[in-house]
Backbone bond lengths (Angstrom), bond angles and torsions (degrees), N, CA, C in turn:
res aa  C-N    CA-C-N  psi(-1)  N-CA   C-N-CA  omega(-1)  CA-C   N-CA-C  phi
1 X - - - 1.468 - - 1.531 111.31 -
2 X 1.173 107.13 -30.44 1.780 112.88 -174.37 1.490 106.59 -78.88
3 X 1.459 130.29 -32.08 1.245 140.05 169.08 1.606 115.52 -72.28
4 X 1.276 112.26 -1.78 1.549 115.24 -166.14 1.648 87.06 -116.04
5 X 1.461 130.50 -40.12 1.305 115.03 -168.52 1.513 96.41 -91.34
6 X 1.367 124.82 -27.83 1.752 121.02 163.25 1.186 108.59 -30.19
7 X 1.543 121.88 -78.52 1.419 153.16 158.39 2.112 101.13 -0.78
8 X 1.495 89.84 -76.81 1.507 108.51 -168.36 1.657 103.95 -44.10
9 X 1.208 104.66 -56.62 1.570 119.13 -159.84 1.980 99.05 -65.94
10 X 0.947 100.79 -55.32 1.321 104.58 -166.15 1.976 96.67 -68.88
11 X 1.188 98.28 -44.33 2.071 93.63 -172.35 2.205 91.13 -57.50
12 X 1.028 121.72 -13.40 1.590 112.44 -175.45 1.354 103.53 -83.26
13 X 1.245 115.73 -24.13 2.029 108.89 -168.56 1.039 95.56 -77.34
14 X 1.572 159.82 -13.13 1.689 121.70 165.42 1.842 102.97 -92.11
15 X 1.276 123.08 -14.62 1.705 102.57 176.11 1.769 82.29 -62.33
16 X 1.607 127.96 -64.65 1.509 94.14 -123.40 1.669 103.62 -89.76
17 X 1.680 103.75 -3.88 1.872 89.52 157.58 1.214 119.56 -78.25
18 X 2.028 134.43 -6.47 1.014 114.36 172.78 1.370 118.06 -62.34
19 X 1.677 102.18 -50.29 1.401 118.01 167.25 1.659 131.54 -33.89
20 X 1.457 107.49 -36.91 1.832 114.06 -177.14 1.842 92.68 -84.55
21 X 1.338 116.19 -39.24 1.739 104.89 177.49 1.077 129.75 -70.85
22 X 1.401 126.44 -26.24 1.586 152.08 170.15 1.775 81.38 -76.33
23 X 0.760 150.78 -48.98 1.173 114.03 -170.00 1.667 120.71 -113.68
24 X 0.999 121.58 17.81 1.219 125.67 -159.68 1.753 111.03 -149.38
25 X 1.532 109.32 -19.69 1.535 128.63 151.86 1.031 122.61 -104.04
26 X 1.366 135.59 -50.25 1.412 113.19 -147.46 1.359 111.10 -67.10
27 X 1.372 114.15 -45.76 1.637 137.95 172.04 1.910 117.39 -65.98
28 X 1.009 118.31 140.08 1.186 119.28 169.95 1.556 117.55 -47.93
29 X 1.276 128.51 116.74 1.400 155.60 -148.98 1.897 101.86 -47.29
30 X 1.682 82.07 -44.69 1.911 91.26 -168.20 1.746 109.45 -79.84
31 X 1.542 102.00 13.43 1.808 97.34 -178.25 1.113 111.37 -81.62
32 X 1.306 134.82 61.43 1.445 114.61 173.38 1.311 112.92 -67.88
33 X 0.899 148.43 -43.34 1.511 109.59 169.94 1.962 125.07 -32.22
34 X 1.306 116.28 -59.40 1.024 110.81 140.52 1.489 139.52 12.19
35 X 1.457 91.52 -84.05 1.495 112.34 175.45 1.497 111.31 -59.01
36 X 1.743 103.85 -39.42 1.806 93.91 -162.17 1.627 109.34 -73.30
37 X 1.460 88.60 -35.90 1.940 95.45 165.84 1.680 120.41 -34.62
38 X 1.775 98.62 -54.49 1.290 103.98 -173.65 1.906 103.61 -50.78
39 X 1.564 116.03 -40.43 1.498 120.32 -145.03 1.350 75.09 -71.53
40 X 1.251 120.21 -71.56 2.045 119.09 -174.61 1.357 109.50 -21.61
41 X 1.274 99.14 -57.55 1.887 100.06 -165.64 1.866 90.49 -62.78
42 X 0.954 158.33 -86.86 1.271 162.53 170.01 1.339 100.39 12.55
43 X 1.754 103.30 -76.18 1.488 113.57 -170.46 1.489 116.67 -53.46
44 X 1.238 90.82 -40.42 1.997 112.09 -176.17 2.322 97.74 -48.32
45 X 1.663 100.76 -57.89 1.214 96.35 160.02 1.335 153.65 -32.01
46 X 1.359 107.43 -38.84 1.394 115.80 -170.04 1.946 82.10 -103.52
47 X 1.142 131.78 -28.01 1.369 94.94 -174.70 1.370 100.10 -78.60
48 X 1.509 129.74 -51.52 1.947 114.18 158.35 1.715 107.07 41.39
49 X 1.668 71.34 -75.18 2.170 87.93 -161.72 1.410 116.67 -52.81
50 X 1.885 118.06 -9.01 1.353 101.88 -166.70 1.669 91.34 -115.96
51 X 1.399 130.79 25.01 1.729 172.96 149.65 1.959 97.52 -64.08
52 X 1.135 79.76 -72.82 1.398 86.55 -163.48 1.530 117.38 -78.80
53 X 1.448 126.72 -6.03 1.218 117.69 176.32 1.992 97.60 -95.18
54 X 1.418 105.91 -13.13 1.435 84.71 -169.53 1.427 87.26 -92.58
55 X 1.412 145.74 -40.22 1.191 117.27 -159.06 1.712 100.16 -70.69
56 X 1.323 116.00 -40.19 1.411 108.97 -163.72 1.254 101.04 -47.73
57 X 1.283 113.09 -55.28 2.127 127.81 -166.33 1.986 91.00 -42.55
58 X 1.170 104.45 -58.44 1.337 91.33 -162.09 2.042 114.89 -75.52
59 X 1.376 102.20 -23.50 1.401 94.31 155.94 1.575 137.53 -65.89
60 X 1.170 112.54 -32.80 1.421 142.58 -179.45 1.724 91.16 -72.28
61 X 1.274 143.59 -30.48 1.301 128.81 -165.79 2.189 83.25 -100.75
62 X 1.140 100.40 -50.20 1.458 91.18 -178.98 1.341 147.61 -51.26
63 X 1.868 85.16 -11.68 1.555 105.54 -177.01 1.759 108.12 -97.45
64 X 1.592 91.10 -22.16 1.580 91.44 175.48 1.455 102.38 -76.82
65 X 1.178 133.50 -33.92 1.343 118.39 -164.56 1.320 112.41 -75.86
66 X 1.626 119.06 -16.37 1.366 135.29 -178.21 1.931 99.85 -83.23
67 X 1.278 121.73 -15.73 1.270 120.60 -169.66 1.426 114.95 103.78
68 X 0.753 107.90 -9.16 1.750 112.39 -168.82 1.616 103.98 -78.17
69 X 1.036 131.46 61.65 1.316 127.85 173.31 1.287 116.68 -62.56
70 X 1.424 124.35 170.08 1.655 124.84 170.97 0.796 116.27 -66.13
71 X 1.772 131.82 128.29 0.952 137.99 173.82 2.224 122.39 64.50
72 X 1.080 96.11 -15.55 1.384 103.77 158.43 1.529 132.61 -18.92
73 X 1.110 91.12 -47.13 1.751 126.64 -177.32 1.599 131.92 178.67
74 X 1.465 117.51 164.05 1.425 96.08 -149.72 1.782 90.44 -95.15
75 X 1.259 147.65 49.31 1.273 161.81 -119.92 2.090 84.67 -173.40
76 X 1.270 111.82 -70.84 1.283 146.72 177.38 1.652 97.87 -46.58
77 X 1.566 114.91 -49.32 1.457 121.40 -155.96 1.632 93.86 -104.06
78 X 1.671 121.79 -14.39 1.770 104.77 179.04 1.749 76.84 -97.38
79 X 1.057 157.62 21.21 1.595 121.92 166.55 1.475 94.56 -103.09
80 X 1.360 119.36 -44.61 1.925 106.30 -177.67 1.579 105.02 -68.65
81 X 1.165 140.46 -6.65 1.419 140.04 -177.32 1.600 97.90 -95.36
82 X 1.192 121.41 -67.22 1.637 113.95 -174.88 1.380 113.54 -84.13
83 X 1.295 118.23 -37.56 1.222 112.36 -177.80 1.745 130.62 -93.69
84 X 1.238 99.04 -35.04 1.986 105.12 177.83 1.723 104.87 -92.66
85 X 1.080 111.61 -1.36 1.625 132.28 -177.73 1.629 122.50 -123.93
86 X 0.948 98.11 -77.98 1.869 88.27 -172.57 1.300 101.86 -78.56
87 X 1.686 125.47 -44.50 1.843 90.82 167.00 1.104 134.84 -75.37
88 X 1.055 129.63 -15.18 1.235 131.19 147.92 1.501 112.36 -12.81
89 X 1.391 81.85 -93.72 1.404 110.13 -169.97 1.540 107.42 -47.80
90 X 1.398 139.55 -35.98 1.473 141.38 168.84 1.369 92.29 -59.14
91 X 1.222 134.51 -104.04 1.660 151.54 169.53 1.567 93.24 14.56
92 X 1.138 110.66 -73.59 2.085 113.87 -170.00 1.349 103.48 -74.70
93 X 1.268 148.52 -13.29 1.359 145.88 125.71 1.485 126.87 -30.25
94 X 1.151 102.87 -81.70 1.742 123.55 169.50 1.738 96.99 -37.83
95 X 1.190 119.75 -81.70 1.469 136.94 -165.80 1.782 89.11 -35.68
96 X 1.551 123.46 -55.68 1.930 107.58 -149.28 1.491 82.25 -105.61
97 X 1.459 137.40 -3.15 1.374 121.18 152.54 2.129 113.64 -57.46
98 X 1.379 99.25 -45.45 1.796 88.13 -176.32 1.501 104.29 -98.16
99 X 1.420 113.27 9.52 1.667 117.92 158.50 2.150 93.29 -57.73
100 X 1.483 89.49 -65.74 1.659 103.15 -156.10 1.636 105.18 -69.27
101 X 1.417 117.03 2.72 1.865 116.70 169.08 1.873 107.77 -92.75
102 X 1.630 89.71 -31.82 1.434 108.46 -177.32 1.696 120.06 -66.87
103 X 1.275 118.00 -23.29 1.451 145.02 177.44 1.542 105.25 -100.44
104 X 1.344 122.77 -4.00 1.596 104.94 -170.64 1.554 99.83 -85.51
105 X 1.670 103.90 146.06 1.568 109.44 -170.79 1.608 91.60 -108.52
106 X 1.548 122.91 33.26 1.174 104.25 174.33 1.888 106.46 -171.91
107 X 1.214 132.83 148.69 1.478 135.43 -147.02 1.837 102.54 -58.45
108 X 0.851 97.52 141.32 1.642 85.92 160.06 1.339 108.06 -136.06
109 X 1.535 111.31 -160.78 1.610 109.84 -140.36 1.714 87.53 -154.15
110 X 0.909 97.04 159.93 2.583 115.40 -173.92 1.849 81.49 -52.83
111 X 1.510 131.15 -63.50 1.139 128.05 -161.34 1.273 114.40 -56.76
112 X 1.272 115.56 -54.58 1.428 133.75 174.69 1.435 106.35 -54.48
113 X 1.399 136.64 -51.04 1.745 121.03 170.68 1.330 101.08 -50.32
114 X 1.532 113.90 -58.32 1.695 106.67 -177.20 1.288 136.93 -31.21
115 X 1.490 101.06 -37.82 0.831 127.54 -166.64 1.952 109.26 -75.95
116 X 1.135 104.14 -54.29 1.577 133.32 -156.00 1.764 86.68 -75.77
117 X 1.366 116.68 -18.60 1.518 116.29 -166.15 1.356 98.93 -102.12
118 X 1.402 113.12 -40.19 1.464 106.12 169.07 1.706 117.38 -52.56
119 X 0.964 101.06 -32.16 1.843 107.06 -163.82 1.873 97.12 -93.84
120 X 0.578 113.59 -20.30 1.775 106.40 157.62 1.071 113.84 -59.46
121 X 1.360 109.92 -61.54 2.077 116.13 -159.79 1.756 81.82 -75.82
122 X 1.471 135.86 -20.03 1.322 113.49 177.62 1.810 111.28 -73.91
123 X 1.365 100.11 -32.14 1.255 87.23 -176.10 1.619 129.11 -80.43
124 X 1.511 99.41 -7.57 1.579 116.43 169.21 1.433 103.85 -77.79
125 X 1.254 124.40 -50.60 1.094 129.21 168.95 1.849 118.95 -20.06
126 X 1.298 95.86 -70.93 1.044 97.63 -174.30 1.432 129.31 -78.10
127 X 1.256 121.55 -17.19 1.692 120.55 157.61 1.623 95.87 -85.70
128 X 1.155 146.23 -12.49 1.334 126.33 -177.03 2.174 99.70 -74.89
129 X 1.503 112.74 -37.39 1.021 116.29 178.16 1.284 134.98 -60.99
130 X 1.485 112.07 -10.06 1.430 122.64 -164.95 2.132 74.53 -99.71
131 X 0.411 140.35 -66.86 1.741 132.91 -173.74 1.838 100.37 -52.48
132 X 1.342 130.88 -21.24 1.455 111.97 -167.07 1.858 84.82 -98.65
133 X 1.512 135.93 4.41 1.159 150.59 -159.77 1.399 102.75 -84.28
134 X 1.674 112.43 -34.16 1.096 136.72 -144.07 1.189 104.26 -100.71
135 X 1.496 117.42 -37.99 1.731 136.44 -154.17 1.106 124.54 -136.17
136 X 1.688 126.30 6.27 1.640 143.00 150.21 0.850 122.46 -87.24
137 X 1.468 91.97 -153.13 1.800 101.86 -176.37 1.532 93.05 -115.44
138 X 1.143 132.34 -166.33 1.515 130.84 154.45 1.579 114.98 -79.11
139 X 1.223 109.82 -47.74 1.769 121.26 -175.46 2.011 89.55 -45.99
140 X 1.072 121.72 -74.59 1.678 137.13 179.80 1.852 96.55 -44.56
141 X 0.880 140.26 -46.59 1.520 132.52 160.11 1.099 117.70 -42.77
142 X 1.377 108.45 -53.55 1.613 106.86 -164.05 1.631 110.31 -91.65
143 X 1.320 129.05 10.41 1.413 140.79 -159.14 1.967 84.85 -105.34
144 X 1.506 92.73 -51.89 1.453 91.51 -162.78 1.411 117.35 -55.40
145 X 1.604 96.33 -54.29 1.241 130.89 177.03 1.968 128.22 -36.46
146 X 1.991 95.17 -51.52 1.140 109.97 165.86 1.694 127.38 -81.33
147 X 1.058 102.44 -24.05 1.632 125.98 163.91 1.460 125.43 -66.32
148 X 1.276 89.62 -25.71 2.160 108.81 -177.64 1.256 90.29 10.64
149 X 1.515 102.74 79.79 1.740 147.60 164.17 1.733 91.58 -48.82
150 X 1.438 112.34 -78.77 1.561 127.93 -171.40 1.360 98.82 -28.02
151 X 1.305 112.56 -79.81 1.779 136.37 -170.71 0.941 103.45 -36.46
152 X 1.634 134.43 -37.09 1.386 138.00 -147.28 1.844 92.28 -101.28
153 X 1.480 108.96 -42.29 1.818 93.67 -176.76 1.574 99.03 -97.94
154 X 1.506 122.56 9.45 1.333 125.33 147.48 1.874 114.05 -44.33
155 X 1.695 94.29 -73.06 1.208 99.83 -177.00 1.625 130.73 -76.37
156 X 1.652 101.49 5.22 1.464 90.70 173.89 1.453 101.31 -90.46
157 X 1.209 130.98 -7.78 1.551 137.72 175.02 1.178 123.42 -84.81
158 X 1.385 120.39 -60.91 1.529 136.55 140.77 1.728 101.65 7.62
159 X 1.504 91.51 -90.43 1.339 109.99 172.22 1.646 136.88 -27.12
160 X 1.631 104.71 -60.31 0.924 93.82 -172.94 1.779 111.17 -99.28
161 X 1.425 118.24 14.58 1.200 121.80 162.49 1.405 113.19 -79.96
162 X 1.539 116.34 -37.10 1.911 116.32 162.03 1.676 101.99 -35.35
163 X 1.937 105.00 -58.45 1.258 106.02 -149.56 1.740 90.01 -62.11
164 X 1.319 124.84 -17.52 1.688 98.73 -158.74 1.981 102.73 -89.42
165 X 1.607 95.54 -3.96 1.661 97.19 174.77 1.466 94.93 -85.95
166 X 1.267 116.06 -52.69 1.655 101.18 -164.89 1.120 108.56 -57.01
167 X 1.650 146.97 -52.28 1.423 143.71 168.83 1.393 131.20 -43.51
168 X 1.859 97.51 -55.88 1.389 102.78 174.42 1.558 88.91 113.63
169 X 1.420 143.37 -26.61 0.901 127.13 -169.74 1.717 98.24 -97.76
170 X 1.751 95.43 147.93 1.468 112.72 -160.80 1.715 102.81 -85.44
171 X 1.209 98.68 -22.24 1.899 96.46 -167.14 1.305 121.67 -63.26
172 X 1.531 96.53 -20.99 1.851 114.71 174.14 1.637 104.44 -41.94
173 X 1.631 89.55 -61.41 1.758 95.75 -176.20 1.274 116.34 -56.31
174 X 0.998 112.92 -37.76 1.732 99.96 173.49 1.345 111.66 -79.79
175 X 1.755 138.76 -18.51 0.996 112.76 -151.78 1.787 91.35 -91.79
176 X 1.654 111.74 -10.03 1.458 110.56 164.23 1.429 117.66 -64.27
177 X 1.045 126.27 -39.68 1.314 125.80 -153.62 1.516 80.85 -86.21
178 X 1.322 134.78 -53.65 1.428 129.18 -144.25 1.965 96.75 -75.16
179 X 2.005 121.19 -27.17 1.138 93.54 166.27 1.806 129.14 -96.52
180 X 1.307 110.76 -0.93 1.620 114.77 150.68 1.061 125.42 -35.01
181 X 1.645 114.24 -66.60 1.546 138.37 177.63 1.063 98.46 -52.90
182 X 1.415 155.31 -66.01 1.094 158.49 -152.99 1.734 118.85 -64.54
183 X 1.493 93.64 -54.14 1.260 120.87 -165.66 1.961 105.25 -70.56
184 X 1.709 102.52 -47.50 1.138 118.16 162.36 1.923 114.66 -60.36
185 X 0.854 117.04 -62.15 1.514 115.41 172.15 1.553 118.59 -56.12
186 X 1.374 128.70 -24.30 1.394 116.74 156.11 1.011 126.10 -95.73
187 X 1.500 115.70 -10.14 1.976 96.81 150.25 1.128 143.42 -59.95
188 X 1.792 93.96 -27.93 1.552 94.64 175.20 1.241 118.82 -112.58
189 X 1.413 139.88 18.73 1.729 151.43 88.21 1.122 106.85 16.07
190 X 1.363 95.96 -81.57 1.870 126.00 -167.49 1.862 107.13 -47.87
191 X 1.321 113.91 -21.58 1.364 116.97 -165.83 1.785 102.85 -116.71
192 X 1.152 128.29 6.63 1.314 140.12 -177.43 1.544 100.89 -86.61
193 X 1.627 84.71 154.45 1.941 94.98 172.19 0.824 116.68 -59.48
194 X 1.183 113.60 -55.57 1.614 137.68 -168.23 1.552 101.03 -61.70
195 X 1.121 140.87 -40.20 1.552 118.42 169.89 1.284 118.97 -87.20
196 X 1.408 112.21 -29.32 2.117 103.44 163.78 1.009 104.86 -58.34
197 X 1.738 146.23 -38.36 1.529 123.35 166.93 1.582 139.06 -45.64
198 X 1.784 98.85 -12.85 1.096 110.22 176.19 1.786 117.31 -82.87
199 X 0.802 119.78 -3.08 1.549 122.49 142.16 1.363 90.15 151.60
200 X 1.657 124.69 -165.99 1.337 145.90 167.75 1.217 132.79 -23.54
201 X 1.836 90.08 -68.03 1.432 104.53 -179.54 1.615 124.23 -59.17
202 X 1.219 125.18 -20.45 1.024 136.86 162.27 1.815 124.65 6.50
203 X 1.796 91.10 -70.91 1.589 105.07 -144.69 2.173 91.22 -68.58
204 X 2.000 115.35 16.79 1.355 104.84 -151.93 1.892 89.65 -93.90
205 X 1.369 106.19 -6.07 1.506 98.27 -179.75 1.181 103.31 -80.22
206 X 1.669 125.41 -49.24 1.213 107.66 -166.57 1.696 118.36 -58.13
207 X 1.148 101.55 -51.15 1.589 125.63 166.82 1.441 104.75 -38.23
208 X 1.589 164.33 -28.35 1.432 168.94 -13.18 1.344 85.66 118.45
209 X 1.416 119.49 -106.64 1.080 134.45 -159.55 1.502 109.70 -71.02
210 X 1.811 138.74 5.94 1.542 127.54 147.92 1.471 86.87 -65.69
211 X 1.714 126.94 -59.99 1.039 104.49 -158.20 1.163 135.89 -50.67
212 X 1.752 115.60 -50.71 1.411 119.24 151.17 1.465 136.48 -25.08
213 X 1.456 113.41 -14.64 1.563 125.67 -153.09 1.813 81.71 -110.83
214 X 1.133 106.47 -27.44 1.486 103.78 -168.22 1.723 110.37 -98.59
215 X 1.462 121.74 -17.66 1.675 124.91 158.12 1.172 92.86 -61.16
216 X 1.618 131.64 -49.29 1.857 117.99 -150.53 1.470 102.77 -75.95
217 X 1.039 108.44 -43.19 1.535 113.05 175.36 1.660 106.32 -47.09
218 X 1.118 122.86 -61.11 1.398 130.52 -175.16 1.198 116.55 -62.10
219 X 1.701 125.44 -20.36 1.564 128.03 159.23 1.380 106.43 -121.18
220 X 1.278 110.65 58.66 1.386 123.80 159.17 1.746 108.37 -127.89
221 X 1.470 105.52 -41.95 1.369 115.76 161.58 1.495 118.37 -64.16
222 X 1.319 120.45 -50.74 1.489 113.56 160.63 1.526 127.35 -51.19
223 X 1.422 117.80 -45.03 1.354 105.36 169.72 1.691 122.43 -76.96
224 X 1.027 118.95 -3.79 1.595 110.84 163.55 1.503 122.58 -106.59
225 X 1.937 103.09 -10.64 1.580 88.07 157.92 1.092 121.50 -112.83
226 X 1.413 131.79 24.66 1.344 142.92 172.45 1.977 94.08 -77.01
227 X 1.236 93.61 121.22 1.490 106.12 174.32 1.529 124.78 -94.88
228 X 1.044 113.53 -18.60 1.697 113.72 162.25 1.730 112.53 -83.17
229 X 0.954 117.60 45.28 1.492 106.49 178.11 1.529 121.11 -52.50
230 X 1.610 123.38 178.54 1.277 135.18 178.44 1.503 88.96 -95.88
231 X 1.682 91.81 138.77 1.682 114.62 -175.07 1.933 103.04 -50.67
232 X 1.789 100.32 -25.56 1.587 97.04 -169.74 1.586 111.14 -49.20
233 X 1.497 100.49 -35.39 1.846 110.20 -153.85 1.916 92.92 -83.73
234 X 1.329 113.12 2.33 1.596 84.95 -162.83 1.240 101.78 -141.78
235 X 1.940 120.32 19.27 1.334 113.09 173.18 1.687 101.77 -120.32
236 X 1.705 101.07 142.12 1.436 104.87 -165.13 1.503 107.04 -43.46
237 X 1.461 110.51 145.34 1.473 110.05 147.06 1.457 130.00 -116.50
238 X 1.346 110.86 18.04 1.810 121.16 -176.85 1.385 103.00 -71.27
């Protein structure tokens, strides 16, 4: 138990310094408006979680009625993994991310959605973690935790929903959301019974895609502390 709340505490220190730099660096210091956006997008996060238990609840009953029980089969184990789970969980993201663009009392900018999307999936993040606290290992806490998995298919969405305001074309937004969902639903695939039964090689997706989770992270930090940006990322589009 002492290795599991070690685990907990320490996998939380990169969401909530991403969270104090995203809002307190990237932007010029005196934006509070800015800032209050950031607190919305936060708050917008943690309600997420009460998003995601109703859609899951009602997918999870839909899949039983379809047969798809837990663990039943691994048919059974990709619909509660991608579907009563990671979309979910994208969907109630997405949804209190354009709650918190929809409430802004002031212009924002491609960085600033990025931004505002990252800090949602952080704030789901972090009440979603106090339940994975409960039901891992510690090593699987602190992977998630240090990886800020959420943040990371935060910002590949974030992103390319800026890109579908700055263009105008809509497919951007989906083609973010559609690789979040994806990316999110085969990690946690990748960690199911039902696909380690599929032989050995198995444990190389999950292992693949931390790594992947850990490049986005690393050009997610570069693109918000890179200070010469392109005029695209930093002139309002509201």
């Amino acid at each position: 138990m002492v290795m599991i709340i070690g685990a907990f505490i320490v996998s939380m220190i990169p969401a909530v310094l991403l969270f104090f730099w995203l809002k307190d660096k990237v932007r010029k210091p005196e934006d509070e408006n800015y800032k209050k956006n950031c607190v919305n997008a936060m708050l917008n996060g943690f309600l997420s979680v009460l998003l995601v238990i109703l859609f899951s609840g009602v997918l999870s009953i839909s899949a039983n009625l379809l047969g798809f029980k837990d663990g039943s089969s691994i048919w059974a184990t990709m619909f509660h993994d991608f579907i009563a789970i990671a979309f979910s969980e994208e969907l109630a993201k997405t949804l209190m991310f354009r709650k918190t663009l929809k409430n802004s009392e002031s212009p924002y900018t491609w960085q600033d959605m990025a931004a505002f999307m990252v800090i949602v999936s952080l704030g789901f993040e972090i009440l979603e973690s106090i339940v994975y606290a409960f039901g891992t290992s510690p090593g699987q806490i602190l992977v998630r935790g240090i990886l800020v998995m959420h943040g990371g298919f935060g910002f590949i969405e974030g992103y390319y929903y800026g890109k579908a305001k700055y263009t105008g074309k809509k497919w951007y937004a989906v083609l973010g959301f559609a690789l979040a969902w994806l990316m999110h639903g085969a990690y946690d695939f990748g960690l199911s019974e039902s696909f380690a039964a599929l032989g050995d090689w198995t444990p190389f997706l999950s292992v693949s895609l931390a790594g992947v989770s850990l490049i986005i992270l690393v050009v997610m930090v570069i693109f918000f502390a890179k200070k010469n940006k392109k005029e695209q990322y930093t002139v309002p589009l509201q």
